[in-house]
N, CA, C and O atoms as CSV, one atom per row, in Angstrom:
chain,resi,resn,atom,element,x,y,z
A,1,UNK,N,N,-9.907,4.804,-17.472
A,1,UNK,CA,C,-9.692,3.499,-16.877
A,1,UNK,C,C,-10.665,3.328,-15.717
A,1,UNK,O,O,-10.709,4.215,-14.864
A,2,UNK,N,N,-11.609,2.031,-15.600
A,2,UNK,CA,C,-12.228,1.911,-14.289
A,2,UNK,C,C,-11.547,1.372,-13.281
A,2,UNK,O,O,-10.456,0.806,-13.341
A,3,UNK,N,N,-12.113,1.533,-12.503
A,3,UNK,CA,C,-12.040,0.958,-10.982
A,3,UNK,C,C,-11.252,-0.337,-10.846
A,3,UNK,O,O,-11.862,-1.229,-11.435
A,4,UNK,N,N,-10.223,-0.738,-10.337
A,4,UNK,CA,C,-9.003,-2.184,-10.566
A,4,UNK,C,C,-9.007,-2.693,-9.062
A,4,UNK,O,O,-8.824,-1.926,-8.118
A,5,UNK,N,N,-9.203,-3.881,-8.941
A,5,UNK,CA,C,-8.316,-4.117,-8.014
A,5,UNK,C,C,-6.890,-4.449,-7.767
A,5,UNK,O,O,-6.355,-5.249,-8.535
A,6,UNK,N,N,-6.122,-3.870,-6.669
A,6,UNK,CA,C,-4.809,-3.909,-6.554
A,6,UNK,C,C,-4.529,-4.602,-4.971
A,6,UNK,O,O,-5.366,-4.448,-4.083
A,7,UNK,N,N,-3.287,-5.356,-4.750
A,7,UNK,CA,C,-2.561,-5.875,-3.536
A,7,UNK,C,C,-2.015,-5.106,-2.958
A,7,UNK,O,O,-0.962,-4.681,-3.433
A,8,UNK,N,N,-2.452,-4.645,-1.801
A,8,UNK,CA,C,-0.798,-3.366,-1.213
A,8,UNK,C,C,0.163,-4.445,-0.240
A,8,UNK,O,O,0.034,-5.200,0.723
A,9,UNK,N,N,0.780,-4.158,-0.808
A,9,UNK,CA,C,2.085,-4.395,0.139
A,9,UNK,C,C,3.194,-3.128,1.174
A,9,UNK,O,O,3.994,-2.246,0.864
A,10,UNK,N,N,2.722,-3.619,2.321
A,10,UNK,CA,C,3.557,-2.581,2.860
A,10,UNK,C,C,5.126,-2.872,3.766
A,10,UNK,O,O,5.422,-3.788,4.533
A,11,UNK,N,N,5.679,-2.042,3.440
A,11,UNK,CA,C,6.821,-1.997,3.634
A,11,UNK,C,C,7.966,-1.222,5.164
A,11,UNK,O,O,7.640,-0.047,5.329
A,12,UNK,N,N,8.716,-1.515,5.822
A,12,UNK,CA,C,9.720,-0.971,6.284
A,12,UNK,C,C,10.921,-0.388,5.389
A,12,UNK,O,O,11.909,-0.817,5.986
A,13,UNK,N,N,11.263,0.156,4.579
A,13,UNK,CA,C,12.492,0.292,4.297
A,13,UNK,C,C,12.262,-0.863,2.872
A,13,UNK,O,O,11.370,-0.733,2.034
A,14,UNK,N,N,13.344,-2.010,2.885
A,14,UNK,CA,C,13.018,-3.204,2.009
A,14,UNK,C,C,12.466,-4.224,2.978
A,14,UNK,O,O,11.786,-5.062,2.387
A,15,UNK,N,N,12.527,-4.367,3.959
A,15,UNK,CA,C,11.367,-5.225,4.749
A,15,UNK,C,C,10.052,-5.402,4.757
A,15,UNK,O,O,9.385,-4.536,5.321
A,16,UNK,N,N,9.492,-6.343,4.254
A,16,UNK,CA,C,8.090,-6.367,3.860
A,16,UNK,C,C,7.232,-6.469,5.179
A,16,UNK,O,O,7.410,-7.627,5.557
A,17,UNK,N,N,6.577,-5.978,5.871
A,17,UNK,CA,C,6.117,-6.537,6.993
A,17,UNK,C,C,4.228,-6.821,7.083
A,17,UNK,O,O,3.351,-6.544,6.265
A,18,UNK,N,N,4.173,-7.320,8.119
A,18,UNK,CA,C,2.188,-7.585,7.859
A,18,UNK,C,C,2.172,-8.589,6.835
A,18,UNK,O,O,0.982,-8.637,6.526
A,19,UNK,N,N,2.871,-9.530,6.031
A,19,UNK,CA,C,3.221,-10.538,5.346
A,19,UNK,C,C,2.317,-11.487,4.704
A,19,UNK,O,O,2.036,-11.773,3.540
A,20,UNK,N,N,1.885,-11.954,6.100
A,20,UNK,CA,C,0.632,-13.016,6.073
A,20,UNK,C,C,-0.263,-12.582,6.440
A,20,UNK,O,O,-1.014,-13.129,7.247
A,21,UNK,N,N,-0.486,-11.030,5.742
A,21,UNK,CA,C,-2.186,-10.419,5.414
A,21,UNK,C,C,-2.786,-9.843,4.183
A,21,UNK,O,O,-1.932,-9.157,3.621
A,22,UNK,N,N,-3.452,-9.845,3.803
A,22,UNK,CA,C,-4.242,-9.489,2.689
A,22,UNK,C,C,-4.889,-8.330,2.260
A,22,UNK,O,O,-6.113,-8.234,2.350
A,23,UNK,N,N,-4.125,-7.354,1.757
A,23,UNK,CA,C,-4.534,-6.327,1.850
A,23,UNK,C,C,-5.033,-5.597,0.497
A,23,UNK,O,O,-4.122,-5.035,-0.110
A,24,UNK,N,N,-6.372,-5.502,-0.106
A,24,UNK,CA,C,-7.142,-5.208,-1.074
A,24,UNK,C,C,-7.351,-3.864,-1.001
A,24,UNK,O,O,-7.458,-3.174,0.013
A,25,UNK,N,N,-7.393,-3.588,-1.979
A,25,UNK,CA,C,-7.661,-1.761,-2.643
A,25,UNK,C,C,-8.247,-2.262,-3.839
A,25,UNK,O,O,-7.720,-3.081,-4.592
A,26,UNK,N,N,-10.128,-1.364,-4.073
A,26,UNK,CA,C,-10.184,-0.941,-5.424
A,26,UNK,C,C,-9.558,0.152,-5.624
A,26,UNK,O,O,-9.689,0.986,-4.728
A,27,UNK,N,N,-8.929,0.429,-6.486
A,27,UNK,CA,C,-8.511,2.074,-7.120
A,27,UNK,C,C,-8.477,2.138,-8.465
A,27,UNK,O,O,-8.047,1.264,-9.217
A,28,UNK,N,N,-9.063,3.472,-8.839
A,28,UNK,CA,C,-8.629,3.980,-10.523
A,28,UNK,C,C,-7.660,5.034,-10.058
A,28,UNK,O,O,-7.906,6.170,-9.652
A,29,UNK,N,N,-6.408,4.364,-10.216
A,29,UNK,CA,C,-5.253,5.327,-10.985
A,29,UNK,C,C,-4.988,6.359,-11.757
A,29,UNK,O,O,-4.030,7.131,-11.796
A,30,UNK,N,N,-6.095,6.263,-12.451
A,30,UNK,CA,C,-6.602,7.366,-13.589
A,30,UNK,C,C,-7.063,9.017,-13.094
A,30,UNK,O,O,-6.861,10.077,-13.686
A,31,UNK,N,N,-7.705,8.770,-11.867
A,31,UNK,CA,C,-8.544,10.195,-11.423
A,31,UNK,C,C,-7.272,10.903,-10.486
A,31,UNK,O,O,-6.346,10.357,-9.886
A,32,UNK,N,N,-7.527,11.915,-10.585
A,32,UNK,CA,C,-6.902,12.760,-10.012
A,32,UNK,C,C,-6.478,12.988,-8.503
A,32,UNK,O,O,-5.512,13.667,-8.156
A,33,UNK,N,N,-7.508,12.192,-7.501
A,33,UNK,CA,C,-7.276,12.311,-6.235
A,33,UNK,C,C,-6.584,10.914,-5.429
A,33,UNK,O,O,-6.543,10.762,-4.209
A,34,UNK,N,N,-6.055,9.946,-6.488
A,34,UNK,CA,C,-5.761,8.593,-6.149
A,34,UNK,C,C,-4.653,8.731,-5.101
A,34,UNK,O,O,-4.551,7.942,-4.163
A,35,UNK,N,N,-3.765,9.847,-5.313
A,35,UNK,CA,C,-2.857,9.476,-4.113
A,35,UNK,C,C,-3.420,10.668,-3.190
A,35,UNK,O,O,-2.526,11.510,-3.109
A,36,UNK,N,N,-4.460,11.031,-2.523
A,36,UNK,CA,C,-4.998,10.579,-1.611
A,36,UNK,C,C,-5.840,9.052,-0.742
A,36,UNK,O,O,-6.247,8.840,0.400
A,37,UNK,N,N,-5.799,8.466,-1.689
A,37,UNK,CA,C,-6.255,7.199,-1.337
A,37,UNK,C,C,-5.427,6.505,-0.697
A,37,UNK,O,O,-5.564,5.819,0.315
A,38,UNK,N,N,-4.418,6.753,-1.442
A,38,UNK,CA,C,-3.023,6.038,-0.971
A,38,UNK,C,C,-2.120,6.227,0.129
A,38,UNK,O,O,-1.303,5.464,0.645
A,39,UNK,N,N,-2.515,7.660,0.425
A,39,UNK,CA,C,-2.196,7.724,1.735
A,39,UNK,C,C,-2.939,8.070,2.737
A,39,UNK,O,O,-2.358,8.614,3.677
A,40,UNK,N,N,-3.985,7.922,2.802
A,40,UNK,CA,C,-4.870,6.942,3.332
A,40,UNK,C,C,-4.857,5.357,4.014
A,40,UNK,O,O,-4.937,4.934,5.167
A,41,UNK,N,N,-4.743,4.859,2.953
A,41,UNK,CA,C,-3.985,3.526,2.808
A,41,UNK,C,C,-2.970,3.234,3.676
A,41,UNK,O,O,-2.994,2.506,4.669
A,42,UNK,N,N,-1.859,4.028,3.093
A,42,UNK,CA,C,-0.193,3.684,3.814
A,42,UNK,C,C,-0.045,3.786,4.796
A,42,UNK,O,O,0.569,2.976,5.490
A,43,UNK,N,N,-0.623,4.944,5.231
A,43,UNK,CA,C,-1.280,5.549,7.222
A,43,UNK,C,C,-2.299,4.175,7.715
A,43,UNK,O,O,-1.888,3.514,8.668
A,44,UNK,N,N,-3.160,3.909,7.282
A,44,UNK,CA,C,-3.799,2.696,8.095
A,44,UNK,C,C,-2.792,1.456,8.412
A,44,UNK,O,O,-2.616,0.780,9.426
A,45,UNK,N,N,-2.091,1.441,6.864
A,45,UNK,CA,C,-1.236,-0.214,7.361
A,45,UNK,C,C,-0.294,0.454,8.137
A,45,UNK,O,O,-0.358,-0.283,9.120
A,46,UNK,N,N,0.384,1.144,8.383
A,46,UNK,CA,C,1.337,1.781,8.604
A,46,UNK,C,C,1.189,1.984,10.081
A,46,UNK,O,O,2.221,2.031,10.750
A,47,UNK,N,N,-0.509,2.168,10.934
A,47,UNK,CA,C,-0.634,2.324,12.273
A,47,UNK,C,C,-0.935,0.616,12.212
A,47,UNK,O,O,-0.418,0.071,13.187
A,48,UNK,N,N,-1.634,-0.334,11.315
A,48,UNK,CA,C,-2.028,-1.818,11.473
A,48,UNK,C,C,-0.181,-2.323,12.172
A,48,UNK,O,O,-0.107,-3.176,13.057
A,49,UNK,N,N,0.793,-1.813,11.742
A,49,UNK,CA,C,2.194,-2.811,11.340
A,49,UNK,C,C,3.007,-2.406,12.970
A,49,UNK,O,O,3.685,-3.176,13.651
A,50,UNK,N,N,2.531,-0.424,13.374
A,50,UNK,CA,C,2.689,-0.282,14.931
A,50,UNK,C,C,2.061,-0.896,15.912
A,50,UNK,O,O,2.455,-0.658,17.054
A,51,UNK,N,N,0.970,-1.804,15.720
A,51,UNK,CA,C,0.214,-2.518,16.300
A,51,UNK,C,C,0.625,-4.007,16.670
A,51,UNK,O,O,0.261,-4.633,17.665
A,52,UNK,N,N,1.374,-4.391,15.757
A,52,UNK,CA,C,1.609,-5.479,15.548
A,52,UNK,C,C,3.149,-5.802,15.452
A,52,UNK,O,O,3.781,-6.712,14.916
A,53,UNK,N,N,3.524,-4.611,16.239
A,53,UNK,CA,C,4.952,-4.580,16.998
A,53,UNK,C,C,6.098,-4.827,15.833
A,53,UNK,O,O,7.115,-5.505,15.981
A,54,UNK,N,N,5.754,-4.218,14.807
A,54,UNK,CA,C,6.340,-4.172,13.758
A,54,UNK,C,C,7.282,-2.648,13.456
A,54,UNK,O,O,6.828,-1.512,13.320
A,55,UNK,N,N,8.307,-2.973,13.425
A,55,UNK,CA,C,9.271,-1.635,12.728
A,55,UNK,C,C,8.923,-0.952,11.728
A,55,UNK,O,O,8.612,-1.506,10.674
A,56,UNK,N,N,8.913,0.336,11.873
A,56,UNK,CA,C,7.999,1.572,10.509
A,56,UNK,C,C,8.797,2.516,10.662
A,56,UNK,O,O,8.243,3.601,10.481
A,57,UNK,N,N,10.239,2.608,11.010
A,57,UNK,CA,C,10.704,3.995,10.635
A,57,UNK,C,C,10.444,4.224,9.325
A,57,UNK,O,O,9.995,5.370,9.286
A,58,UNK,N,N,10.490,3.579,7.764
A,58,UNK,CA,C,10.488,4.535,7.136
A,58,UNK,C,C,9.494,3.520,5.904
A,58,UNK,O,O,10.035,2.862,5.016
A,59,UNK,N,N,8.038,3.592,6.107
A,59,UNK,CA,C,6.919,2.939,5.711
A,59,UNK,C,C,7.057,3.662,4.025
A,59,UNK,O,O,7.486,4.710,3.542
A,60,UNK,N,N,6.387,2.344,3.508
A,60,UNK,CA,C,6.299,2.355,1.987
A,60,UNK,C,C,5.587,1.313,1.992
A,60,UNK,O,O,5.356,0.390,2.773
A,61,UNK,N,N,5.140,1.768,0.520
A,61,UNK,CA,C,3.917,0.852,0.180
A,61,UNK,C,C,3.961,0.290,-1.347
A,61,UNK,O,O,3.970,1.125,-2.251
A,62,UNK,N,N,3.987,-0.982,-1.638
A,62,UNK,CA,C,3.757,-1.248,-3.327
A,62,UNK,C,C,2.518,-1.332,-3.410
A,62,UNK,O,O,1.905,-1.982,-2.563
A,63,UNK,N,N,1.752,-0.588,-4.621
A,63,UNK,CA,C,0.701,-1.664,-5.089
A,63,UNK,C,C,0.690,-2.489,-6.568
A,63,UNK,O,O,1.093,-2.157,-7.683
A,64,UNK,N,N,0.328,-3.177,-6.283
A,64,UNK,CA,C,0.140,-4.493,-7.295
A,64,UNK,C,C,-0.844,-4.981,-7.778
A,64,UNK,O,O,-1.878,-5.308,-7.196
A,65,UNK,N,N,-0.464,-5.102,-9.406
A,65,UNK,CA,C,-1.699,-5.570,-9.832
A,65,UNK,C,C,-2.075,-7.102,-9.891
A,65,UNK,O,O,-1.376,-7.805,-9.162
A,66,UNK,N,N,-3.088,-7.777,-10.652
A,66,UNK,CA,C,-3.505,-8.826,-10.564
A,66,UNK,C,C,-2.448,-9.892,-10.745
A,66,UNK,O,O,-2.406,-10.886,-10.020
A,67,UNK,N,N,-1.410,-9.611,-11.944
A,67,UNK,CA,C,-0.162,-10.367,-12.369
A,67,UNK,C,C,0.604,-10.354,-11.209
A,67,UNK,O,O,1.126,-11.438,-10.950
A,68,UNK,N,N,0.843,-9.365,-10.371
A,68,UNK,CA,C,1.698,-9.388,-9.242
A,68,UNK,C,C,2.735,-8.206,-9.680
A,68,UNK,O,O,3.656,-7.938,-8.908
A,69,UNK,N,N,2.583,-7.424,-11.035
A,69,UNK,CA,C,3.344,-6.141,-10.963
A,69,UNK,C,C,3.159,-4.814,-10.228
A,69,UNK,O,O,2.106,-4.223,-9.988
A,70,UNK,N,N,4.323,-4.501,-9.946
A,70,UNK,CA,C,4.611,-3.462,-9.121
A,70,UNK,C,C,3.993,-2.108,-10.052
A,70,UNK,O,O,4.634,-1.641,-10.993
A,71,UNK,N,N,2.567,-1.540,-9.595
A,71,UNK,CA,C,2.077,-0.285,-10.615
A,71,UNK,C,C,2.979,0.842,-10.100
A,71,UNK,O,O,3.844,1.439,-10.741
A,72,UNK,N,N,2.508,1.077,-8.441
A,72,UNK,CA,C,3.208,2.262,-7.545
A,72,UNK,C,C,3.745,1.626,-6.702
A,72,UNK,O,O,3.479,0.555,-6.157
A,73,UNK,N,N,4.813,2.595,-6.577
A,73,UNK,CA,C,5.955,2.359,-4.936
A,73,UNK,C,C,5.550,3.666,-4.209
A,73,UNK,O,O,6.191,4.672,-4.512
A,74,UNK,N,N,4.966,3.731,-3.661
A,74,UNK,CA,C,3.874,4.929,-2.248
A,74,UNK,C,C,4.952,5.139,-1.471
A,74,UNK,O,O,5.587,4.133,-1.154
A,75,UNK,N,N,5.408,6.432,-0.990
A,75,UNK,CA,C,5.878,6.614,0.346
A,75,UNK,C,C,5.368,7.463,0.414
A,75,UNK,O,O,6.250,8.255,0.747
A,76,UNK,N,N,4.401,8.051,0.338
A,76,UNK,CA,C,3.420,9.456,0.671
A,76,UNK,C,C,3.384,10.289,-0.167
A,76,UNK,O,O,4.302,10.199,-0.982
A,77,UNK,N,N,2.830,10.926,-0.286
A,77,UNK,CA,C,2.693,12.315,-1.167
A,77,UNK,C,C,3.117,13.604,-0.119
A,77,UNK,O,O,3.099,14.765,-0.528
């Protein structure tokens, strides 16, 4: 599979927070080191959402594809 783009959505708990931002990932899912990417990822929005005086006890992340389906639910590796 090549290279996709995906939506992350990040999360509190079920609280979606960072809402009205846009957050793009290429990723292939396929290779072996993807969830390093991802948490990568979850750690950046995750310090973006402490910034922005947002609640993160317990950060998660969807990503989504073009349709708007849920591929991964991320809470770290």
């Amino acid at each position: 599979m090549a290279t996709q783009q995906y939506r992350l959505h990040i999360f509190d708990g079920d609280y979606e927070v960072l809402h009205k931002r846009t957050h793009i990932a290429y990723l292939d899912l396929n290779l072996p080191n993807y969830e390093s990417a991802l948490d990568r990822h979850l750690w950046a929005l995750t310090r973006d959402a402490r910034a922005a005086n947002e609640p993160m006890d317990a950060p998660r992340m969807e990503v989504r594809d073009a349709a708007g389906t849920v591929v991964r639910n991320w809470t770290g590796s």
